[in-house]
N, C-alpha and C positions, 0 to 999 in steps of 0.2 A: 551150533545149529545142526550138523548134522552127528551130532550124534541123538539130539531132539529124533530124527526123522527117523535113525537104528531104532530108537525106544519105541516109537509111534508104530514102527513096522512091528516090532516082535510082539507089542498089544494087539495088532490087527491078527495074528498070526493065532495066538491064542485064541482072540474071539471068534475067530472061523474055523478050529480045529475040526467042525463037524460038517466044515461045508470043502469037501476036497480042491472042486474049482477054486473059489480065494484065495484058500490057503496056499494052492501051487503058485499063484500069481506073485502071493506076496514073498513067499518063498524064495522067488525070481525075482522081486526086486530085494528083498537081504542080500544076495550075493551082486546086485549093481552095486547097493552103496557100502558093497565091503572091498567093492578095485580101488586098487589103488588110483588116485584122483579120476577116480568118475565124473569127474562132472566138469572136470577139461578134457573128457574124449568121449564126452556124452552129449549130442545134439540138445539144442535146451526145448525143441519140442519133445523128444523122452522125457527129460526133467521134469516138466511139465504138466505130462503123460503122468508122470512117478508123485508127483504133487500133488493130481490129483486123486491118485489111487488112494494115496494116502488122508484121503477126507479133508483138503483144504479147500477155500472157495476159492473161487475162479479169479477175483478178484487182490488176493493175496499174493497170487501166485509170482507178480512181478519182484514183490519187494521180499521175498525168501528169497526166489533163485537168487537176487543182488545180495542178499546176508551171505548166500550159503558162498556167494563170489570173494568175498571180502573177508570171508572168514578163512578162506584155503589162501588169499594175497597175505596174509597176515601171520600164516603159517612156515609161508616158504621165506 
């Protein structure tokens, strides 16, 4: 899953090449979801925040961050 959300960023990143504001935004979030476990030292309203930047509905957004939890439990 998160490497879904790396891919979905660097497409965003491309399609706003010409828009500098986005692109700096999304830019700042490449280097969130590239710390290391970001998302155990990352408040889940940023996650959230970062969830929705990245063009999810509102309504999704519970049941990613719980994938994106379960997928780093699964990891360690």
């Amino acid at each position: 899953m998160i490497e879904r959300l790396k891919l979905l960023n660097e497409n965003l990143i491309l399609l706003n090449k010409d828009n500098f504001k986005e692109k700096e935004k999304y830019l700042v979030i490449r280097k969130i979801l590239n710390k290391k476990d970001f998302l155990l030292n990352t408040n889940i309203k940023y996650v959230y925040a970062i969830l929705r930047d990245l063009k999810f509905e509102e309504k999704d957004l519970k049941n990613i961050y719980l994938k994106l939890l379960e997928e780093i439990s699964n990891i360690k």
